[in-house]
C-alpha positions in Angstrom: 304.7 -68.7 119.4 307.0 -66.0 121.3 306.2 -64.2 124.7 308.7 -61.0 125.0 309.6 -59.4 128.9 313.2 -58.9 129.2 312.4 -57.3 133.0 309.2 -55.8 131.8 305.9 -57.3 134.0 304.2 -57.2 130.2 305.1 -58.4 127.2 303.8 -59.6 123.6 302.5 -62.8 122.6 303.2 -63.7 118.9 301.1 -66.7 117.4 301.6 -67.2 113.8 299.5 -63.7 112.7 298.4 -63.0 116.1 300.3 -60.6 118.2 298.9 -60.0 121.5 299.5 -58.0 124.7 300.3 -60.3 127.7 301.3 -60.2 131.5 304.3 -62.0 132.7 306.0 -61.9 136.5 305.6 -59.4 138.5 309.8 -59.8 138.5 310.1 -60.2 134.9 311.4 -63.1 133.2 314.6 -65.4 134.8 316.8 -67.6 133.1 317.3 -69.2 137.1 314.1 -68.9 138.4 313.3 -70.2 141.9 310.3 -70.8 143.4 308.6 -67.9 144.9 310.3 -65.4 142.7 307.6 -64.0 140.9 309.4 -64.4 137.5 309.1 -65.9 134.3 311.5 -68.6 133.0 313.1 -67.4 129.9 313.3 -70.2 127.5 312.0 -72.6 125.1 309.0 -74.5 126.1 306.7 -77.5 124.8 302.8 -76.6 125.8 301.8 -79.9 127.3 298.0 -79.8 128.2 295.2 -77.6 129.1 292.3 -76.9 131.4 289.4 -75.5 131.9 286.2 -74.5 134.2 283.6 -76.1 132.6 280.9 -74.3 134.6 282.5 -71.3 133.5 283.4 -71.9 129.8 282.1 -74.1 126.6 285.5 -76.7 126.1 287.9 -74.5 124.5 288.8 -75.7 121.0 292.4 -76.7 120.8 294.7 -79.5 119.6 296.4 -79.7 123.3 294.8 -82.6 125.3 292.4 -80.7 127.3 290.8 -81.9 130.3 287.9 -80.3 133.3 288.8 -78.7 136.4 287.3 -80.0 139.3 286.6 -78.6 143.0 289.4 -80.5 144.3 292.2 -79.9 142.0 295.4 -78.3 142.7 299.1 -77.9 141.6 301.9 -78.8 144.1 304.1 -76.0 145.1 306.4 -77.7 148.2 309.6 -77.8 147.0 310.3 -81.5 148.7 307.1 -83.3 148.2 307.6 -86.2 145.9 304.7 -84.2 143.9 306.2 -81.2 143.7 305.1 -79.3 140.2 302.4 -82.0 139.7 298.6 -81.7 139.5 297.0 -83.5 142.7 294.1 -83.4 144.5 293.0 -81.2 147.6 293.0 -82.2 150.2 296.6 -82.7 150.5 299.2 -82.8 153.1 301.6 -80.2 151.6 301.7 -77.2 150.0 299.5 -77.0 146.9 297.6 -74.1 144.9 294.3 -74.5 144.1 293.0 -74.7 140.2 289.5 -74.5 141.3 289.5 -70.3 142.0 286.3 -67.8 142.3 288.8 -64.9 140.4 288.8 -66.6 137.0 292.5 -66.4 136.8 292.3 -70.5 136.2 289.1 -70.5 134.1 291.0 -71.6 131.1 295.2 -73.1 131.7 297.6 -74.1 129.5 300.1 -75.8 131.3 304.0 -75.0 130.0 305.9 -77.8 130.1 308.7 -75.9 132.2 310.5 -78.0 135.4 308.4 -81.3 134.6 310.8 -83.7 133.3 312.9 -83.9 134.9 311.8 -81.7 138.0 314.3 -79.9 140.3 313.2 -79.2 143.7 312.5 -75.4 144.3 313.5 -74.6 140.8 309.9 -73.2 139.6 306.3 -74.7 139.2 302.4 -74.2 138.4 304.2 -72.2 135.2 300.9 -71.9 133.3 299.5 -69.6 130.7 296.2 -68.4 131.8 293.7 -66.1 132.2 295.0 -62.6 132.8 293.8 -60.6 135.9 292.6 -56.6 135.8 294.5 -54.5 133.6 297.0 -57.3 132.8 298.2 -57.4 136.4 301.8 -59.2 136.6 301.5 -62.7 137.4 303.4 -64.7 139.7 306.1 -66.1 137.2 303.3 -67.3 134.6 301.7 -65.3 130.7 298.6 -64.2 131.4 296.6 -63.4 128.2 293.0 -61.4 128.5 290.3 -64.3 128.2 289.6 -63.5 124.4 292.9 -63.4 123.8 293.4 -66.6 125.4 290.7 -68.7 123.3 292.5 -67.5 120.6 295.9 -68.8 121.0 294.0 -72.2 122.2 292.6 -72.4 118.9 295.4 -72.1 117.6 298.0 -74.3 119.3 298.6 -77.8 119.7 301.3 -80.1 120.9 304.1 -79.2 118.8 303.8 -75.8 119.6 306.7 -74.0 121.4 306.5 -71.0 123.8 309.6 -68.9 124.1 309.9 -66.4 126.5 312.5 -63.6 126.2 
């Protein structure tokens, strides 16, 4: 699977036969990406699990291990919190975005296994493929695929599957 930006805030997501019009960053894609920088990380990437809004969606079909969203969960973004690019719960005592969100953006999330192992404090995280906003809006460093689009992919993928964005 390939996602294509160069500095572009759009770019193409190949999937076997597939080819599909995604959003990246809203400052492209980064080989050094730092948190808060609104790109993409350029590279090679494992996909390493998936979400999804069950009130909002059927389960998605996909080989990925795939697991609900609930009210409470979020994705660590402070730099120097021992959790820092890791799912926890709300509320918590640092910075951390919430999964759980009214615009649909997070109704379905593939997590991209990009800063997890090991982590580096401020270097990047929440890097997911989701959901994409209005009119493929830039994201805020993740691929954002229309919702079809999305299902699609997830149908398609599973744990040996490699992302690698340009």
């Amino acid at each position: 699977m390939r996602s294509l930006g160069a500095q572009s805030t759009s770019g193409r997501l190949v999937c076997g036969n597939l080819v599909l019009r995604c959003a990246l960053g809203r400052s492209g894609t980064r080989t050094l990406k730092r948190e808060g920088d609104g790109a993409t990380p350029r590279g090679r990437f494992r996909l390493e699990s998936a979400l999804y809004r069950r009130d909002k969606i059927v389960r998605p079909l996909s080989a990925l291990l795939l697991s609900a969203t609930r009210r409470d969960d979020g994705w660590c973004d402070a730099a120097n919190d021992r959790n820092y690019n890791r799912r926890v719960r709300h509320p918590y005592p640092a910075r951390a975005e919430h999964l759980w969100r009214r615009d649909g953006l997070y109704d379905v999330v593939v997590v991209i296994d990009y800063n997890r192992r090991p982590r580096r404090a401020a270097a990047g995280s929440a890097i997911f493929m989701h959901v994409a906003g209005p009119g493929l809006a830039p994201t805020e460093g993740c691929v954002a695929l229309s919702r079809k689009d999305l299902l699609k992919v997830m149908a398609r993928i599973g744990p040996r599957t490699r992302i690698v964005i340009v």
